[in-house]
Structures are given as structure tokens and as C-alpha cells.
C-alpha positions in Angstrom: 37.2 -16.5 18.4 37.1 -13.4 16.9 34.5 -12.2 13.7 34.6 -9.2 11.8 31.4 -7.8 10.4 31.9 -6.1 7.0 28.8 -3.5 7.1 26.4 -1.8 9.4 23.4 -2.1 8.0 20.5 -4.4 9.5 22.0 -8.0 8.5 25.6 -6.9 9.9 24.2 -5.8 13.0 22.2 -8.1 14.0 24.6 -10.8 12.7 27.0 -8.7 15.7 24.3 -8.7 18.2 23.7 -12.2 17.8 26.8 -13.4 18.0 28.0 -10.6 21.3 25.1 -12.2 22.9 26.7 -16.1 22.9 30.4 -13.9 24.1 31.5 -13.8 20.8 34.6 -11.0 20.3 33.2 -9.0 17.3 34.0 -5.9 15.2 32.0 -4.2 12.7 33.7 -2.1 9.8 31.5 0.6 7.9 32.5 3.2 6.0 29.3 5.0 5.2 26.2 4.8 6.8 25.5 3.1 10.2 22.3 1.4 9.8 23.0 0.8 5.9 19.8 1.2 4.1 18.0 2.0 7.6 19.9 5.2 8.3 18.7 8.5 9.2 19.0 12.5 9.0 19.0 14.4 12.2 17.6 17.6 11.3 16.0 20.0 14.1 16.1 17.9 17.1 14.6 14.5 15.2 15.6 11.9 13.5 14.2 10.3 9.9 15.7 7.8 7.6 16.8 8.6 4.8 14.6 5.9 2.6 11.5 5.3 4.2 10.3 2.7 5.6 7.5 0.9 7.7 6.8 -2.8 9.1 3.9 -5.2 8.5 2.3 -7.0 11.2 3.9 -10.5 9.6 6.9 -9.6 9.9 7.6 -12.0 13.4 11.2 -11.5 13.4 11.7 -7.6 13.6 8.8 -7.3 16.1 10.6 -10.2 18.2 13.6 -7.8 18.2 11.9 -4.8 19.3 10.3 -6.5 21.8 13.5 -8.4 23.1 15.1 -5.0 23.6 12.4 -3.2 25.3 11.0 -1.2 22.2 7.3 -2.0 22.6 6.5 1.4 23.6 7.5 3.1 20.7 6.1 0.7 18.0 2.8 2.3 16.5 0.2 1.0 13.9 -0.7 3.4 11.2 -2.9 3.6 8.9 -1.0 3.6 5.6 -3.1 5.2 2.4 -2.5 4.6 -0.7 -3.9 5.8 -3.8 -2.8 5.8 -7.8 -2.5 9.5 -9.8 -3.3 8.9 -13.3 -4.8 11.4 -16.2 -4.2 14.1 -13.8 -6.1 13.1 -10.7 -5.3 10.7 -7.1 -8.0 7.8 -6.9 -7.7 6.4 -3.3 -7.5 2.8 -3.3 -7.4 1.7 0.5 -11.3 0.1 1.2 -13.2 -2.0 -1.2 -15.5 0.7 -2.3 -12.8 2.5 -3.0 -11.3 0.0 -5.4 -14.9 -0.7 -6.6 -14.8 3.3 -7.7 -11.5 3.4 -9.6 -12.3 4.2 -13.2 -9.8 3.2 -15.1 -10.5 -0.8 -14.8 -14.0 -2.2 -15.8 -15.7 -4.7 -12.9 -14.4 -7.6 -14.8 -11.1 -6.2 -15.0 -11.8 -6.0 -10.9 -12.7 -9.4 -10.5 -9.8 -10.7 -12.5 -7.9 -8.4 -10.1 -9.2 -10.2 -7.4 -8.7 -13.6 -8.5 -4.9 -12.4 -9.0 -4.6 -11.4 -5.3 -6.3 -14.5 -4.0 -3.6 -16.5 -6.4 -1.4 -14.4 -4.3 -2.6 -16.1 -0.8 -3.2 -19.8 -2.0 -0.7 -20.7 -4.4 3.2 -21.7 -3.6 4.6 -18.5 -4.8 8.3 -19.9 -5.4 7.1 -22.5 -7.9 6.7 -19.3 -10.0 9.9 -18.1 -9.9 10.8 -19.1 -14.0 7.4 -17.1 -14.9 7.7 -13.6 -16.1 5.3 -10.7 -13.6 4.0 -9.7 -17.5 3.3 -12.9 -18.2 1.3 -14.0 -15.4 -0.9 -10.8 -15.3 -1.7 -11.3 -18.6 -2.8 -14.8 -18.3 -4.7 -14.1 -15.0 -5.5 -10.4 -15.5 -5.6 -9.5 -19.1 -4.5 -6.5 -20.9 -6.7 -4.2 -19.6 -5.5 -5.1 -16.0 -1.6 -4.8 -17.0 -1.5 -1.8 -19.1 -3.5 0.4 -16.7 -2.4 -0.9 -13.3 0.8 -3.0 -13.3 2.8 -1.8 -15.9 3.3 1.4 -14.7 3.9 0.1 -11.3 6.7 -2.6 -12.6 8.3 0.4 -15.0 8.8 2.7 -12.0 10.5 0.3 -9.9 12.4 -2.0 -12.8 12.7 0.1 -15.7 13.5 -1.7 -18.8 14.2 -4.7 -17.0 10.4 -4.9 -15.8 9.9 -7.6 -18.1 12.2 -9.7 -16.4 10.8 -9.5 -13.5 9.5 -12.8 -12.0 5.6 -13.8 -10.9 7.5 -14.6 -7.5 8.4 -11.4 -6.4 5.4 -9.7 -8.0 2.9 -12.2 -5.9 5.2 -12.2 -2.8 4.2 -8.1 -3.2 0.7 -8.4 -3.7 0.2 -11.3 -0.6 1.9 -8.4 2.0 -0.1 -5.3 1.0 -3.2 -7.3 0.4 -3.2 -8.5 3.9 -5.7 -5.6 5.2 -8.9 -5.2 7.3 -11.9 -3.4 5.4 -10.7 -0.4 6.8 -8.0 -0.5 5.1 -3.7 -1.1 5.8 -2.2 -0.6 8.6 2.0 -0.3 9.4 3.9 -0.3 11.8 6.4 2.3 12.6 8.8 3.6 15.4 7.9 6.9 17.8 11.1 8.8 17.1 11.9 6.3 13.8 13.8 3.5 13.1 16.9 5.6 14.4 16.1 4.4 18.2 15.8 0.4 16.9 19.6 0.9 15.0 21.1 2.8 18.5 19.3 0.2 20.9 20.8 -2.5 18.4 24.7 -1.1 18.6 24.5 -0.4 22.7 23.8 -4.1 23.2 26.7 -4.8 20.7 29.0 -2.1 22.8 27.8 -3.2 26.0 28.9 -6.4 25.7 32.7 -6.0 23.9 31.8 -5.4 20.7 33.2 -2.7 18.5 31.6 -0.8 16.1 34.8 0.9 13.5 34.1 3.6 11.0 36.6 2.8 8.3 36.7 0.3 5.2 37.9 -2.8 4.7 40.3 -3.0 2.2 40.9 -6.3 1.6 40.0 -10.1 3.2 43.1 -11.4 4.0 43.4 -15.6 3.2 46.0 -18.4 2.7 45.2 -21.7 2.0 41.9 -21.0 1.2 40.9 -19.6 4.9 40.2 -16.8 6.3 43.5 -15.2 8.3 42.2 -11.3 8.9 41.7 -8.3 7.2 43.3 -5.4 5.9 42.1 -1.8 7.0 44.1 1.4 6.4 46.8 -0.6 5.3 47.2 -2.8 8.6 46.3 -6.3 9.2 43.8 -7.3 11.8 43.8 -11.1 12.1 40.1 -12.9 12.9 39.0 -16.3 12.7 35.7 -15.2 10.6 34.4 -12.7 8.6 31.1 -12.0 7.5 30.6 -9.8 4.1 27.1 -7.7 3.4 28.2 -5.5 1.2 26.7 -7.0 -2.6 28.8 -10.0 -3.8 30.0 -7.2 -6.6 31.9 -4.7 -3.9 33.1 -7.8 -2.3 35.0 -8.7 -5.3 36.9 -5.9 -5.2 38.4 -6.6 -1.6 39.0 -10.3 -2.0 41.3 -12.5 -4.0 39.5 -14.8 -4.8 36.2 -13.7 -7.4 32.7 -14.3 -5.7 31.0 -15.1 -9.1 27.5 -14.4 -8.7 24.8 -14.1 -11.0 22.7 -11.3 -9.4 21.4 -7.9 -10.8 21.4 -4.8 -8.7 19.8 -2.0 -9.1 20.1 1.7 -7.9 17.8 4.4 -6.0 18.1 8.3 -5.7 15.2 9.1 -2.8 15.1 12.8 -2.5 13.3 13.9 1.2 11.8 17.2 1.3 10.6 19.4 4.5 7.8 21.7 3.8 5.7 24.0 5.4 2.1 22.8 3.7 1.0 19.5 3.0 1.9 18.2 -0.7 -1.4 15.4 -0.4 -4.9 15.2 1.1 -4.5 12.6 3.3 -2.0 10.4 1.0 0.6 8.4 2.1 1.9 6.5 -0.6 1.0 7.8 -4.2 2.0 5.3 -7.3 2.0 7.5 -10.5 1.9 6.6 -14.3 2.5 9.9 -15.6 6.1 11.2 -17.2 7.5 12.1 -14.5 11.4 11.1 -13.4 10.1 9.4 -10.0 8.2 6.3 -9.4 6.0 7.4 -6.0 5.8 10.2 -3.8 5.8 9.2 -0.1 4.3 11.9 2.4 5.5 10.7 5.7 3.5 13.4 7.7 0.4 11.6 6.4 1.3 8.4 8.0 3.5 9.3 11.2 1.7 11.8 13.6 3.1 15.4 11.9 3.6 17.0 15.8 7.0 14.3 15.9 8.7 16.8 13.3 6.7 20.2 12.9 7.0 20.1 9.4 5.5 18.3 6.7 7.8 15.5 5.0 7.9 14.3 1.7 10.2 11.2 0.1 10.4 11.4 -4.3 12.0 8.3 -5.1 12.9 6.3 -8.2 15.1 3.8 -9.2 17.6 3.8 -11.7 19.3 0.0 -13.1 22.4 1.3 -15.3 25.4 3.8 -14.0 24.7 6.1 -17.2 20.9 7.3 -15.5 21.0 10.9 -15.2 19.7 10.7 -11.8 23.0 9.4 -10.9 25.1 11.1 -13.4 23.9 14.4 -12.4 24.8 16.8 -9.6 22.2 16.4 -6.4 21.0 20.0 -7.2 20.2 19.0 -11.0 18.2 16.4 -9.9 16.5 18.0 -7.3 15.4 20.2 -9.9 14.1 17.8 -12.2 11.8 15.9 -8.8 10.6 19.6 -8.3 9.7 20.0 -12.2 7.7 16.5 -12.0 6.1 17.8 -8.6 5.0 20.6 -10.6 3.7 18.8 -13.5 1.5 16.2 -10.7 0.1 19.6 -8.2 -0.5 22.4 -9.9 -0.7 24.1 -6.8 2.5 23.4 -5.5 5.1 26.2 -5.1 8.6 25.7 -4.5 8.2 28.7 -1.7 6.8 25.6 0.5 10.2 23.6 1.0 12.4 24.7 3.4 15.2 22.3 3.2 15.7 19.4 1.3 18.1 16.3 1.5 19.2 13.7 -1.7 20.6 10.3 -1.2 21.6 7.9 -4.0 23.0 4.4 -3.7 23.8 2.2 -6.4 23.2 -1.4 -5.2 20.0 -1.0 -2.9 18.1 -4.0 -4.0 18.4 -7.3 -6.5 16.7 -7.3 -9.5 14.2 -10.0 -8.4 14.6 -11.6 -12.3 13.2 -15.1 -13.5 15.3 -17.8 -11.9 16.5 -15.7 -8.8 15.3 -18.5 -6.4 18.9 -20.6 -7.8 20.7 -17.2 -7.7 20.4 -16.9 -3.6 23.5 -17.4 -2.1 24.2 -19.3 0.7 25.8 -18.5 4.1 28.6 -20.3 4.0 31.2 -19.5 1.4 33.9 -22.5 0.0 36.5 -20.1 1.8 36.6 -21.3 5.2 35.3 -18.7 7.5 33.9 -16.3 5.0 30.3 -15.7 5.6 27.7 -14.0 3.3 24.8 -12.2 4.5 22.9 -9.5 2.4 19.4 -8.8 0.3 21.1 -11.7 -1.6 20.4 -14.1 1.4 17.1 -16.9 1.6 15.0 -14.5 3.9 15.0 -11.7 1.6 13.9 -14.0 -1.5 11.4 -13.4 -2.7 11.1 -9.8 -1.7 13.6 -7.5 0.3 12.5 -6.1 3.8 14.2 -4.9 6.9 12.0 -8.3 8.7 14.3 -10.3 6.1 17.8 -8.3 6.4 17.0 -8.8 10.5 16.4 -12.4 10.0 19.4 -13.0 7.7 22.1 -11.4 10.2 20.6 -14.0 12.8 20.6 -17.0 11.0 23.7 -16.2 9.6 25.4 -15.9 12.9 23.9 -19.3 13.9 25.9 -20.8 10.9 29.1 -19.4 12.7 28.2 -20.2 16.2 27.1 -23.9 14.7 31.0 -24.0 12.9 32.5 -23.3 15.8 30.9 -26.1 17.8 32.0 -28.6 15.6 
């Protein structure tokens, strides 16, 4: 039996490693990126993704995986700070006392905050899935609480569809960043990156028969409703299964038959900039409400040891939900020169002088729009074409929330679904 893979990121290689593992023949196509959202620069002798990204300590299923191949030893706990820049200054907001001194909420805006994050841990968070984020903070929070915490935090990462957003995701949010020691968070993250998880991943794939092609798939080729091959660089390759992780929206355009779907995606432009000075005291993650083209500012040489790289790194990153968003419209230099005019406006003491190279990646389907009603939007495995798979940020393990523990999880559990179809 023979599968082919459509996409390299985590789902479509894990889907592969899984299914090499029980002597399955498989091939994976991707034309981009190996590693998908999870891939990195190489730049000076080390390697660092070109999104960022860390792990939480409940995430069972990626630190299973890095365990099962050996990875232990490079898996570190950091401590992850976060703070909030608003009205011109960064308030820390890691430790209670910290959260206690933030200004900009009363104490019983604080408590009511509180209460929200212990909703968060108690309550069933998909039975919230038809209630608005807005909503709910309102009713829990109050104004107060939305307008000068939330808001600005939903607007930076859904735009004008932040209102649309459901309480699901929003609680599913709060429950994994909440889940802290006094000390404050910590993350996990990989000595060298996530680079050495993806290579580690695609050796056990190629050690055991599997292939790993960098070309497209142009089309999925099927008759009577079934899956016969597929089509790349205009020549058939004939498999008994495929599995698709591209959005349900690029899939369309390389099958037949449409895969109507009701889901949203929405777009990101990360820029990563090397400098040499720190941007932040001590910052990791900054949120901002301030008007400014970016969301957050990620320093990664605040969280992962700075001796790995020898120069300080810093991620700007928004996201953008229509095609006509100048950050995607425009050229990579124009909008590198609007991040750097924002920068300005946020440290007055920054100087452009400091970077010494910079890098820009855009995509335009890097996560769902996690809108009211997306629980009965989730796809399912198993497509009515026989042997078409799906697997993606669409699948059950990345509801209500994306994460690289849930893309990891869906490749596995989709591969089951084809190693249980083939028994019967």
C-alpha cells in the first residue's frame, strides 16, 4: 500500500513517520517549506524558525515524540516573560505582584480578571463555542477589563474579525498561559531549535523507505469516487491513499471534486531581525496597544540562552485576514520599513544602525479564524472520497486552539485512520 503525503509541515510528517514505522511505502510532496509552519533560517552556522515558537509542559504528545527519538537532551525549560507596552511604557506581567502593580486595571477589575482565568480551568470550554470572546469578557470582566486588556490583544491577532471570535478559543488561551508557578511561565524549547526535531523526524522517515519530494502536487487523481494517484510535473504517480494538509481552500484547486468547507483563514507576515544590542530589558513576549502595524514583538535572545547565536534576535509579527492588507500587498522591503517605523515609535532609543540583517516571511493561510460555531466546522479525517485523508490546523486536535502539540497529534491520529482502513 502506498500513501502520498501532500505537505511537510508537522501533521504531514508525522502522519509519514507514523505510517513508515508500521512498513507503510510513503512519499511526501512539498513545494515550499520542509517543516511547514515549523521551518527555519540557517544563518551563520545556526538554525531558527522562521515563526517562533515554544512548547508548554501539557503538551504530552510532542514531548512523547522528542523523547521517542532521543531528543531529551536538547529540550530546555525557559523562563518565558511577558509584559504589556501601553501609554508609552512595558509593565511586566509574569508574578502576581506584578499583575497586582499594573495600572491600567483597578483591583476589582483584577479580581474579575481572576475569576475569568479560573472560568478558564473549571468550566467545559467547548460548550462555549456559540459565545462571542467580546461577549463573555464583558459579562465576566466588564468594560473596563475588555477595553484595556483584551481588546487590543484580540485586534492584533483578528483584526476586524475580533468580534467573531468565540469564548472557546479565547478560554482555551487563557487555561495554557495561566498554567504558571509564582515565579512565573516557563517553555519549553529545543538547544539548536526546532530545526533538529523536523531533521530527526524526516531521517526516521528516510531510514525506513520513505521519500521526502520537493515538488507540487498538481492534481489528485480519482475515478469512481477513489483515490487512483496523483499528478506531479505533469506525470501520474498511482497510490492507494493520499493525505492533504494543505487548507481545504488550496486543496480545491488540485482536486475535482470541491472540498466545501466553511472555515476562515487568516494570514501572517513575521519579520525576524538580528541585532547587535538588545531591543528589551529582559522581555520575551511584549503585547502592545499602541498604532503600530504589528501585534507583538518577540525577543528570542531573552528567552533562549543569547551564546546559541551571538546576536540578539527579534520576531515583529502581525496578522493580516484579507489579500488587500498592505503587509501583503507590499514589497518585503516596504514593509520592513513600516515594522522599523513602529519600532521606532515603541523605543525611542532604538537605531536602525543596530540590525545587521533581517529576514521577512509572509503566508497567507497560517491559522483558522477560531469564529463562533468552529467546533461543527472541524473536519474530519476521512473524506467521502475513498482514500483521501485530511489532516491540517482544521483537524479535532487543533480545536480549540492551534499548536505544534496539536498538528503532531493530528498527523498521528490521522495515520491510524489509514492503518485502521487498511485492516478492514
Amino acid at each position: 500500500m502506498k500513501t502520498a503525503i501532500i505537505g511537510a509541515g508537522l501533521s504531514g510528517l508525522c502522519a509519514g513517520y507514523e505510517l513508515s514505522k508500521k512498513g507503510i511505502d510513503v512519499a511526501i510532496f512539498e513545494s515550499k517549506n520542509v517543516g511547514g509552519l515549523a521551518s527555519s533560517y540557517h544563518v551563520n552556522d545556526y538554525h531558527i524558525e522562521k515563526y517562533y515558537h515554544h512548547i508548554f509542559r501539557s503538551d504530552e504528545t510532542i514531548l512523547k515524540l522528542i523523547d521517542e527519538l532521543g531528543l531529551n537532551n536538547k529540550l530546555e525549560w525557559l523562563k518565558g516573560t511577558t509584559g504589556y507596552y501601553i501609554n508609552g511604557k512595558i509593565y511586566p506581567l509574569n508574578t502576581p505582584r506584578e499583575i497586582l502593580q499594573y495600572p491600567h486595571l483597578s483591583l476589582f477589575d483584577k479580581v474579575k480578571l481572576a475569576l475569568l482565568v479560573l472560568r478558564s480551568k473549571r468550566k467545559n470550554i467547548e460548550d462555549l463555542d456559540n459565545i462571542t470572546a467580546t461577549d463573555l469578557i464583558l459579562n465576566v470582566a466588564g468594560k473596563s477589563v475588555y477595553e484595556n486588556f483584551f481588546e487590543p490583544l484580540l485586534r492584533s491577532k483578528f483584526g476586524d474579525e475580533k468580534d467573531n471570535v468565540s469564548a472557546s478559543w479565547l478560554l482555551s488561551r487563557i487555561k495554557i498561559r495561566s498554567d504558571r508557578s509564582l515565579g512565573g511561565e516557563r517553555l519549553g524549547y529545543m538547544m539548536g531549535g526546532f530545526y533538529s526535531l523536523i531533521e530527526a523526524i524526516l531521517k526516521e522517515i528516510e531510514d525506513k523507505g520513505g521519500e521526502i519530494n520537493k515538488k507540487a502536487v498538481n492534481k489528485i487523481i480519482t475515478k469512481n469516487n477513489e483515490v487512483k494517484g496523483i499528478e506531479v510535473d505533469n506525470k501520474f504517480i498511482g497510490c492507494d491513499n493520499v493525505i492533504s494538509t494543505i487548507s481545504p481552500m488550496a486543496l480545491n484547486g488540485i482536486i475535482g471534486i470541491p472540498m466545501r468547507t466553511r472555515i476562515k483563514y487568516q494570514g501572517t507576515v513575521c519579520a525576524l531581525f538580528a541585532l547587535n544590542e538588545r531591543l528589551m530589558d529582559d522581555m520575551y513576549w511584549l503585547n502592545i496597544k499602541a498604532n503600530v502595524p504589528f501585534g507583538a514583538v518577540i525577543e528570542h535572545t531573552n528567552f533562549a540562552p543569547l551564546n546559541n547565536y551571538g546576536e540578539h534576535l527579534v520576531y515583529v509579527t502581525s496578522y493580516f485576514q484579507s489579500l488587500n492588507n498592505p503587509l501583503w500587498k507590499l514589497s518585503e522591503e516596504e514593509v520592513i520599513k513600516m515594522y522599523l517605523n513602529g519600532l521606532k515609535n515603541l523605543f525611542q532609543s532604538f537605531d536602525e544602525k543596530a540590525i545587521k540583517w533581517w529576514r521577512l516571511t509572509r503566508d497567507i493561510d497560517t491559522a483558522p479564524i477560531f469564529e463562533t460555531g468552529f467546533k461543527n466546522k472541524v473536519l474530519p479525517y476521512k473524506t467521502k472520497i475513498k482514500g483521501l485523508y485530511l489532516a491540517g490546523m482544521f483537524s479535532p486536535p487543533n480545536y480549540p486552539e492551534r499548536s505544534m502539540n496539536g498538528s503532531i497529534k493530528t498527523g498521528f491520529e490521522c495515520a491510524e485512520e489509514v492503518i485502521g482502513d487498511a485492516r478492514v
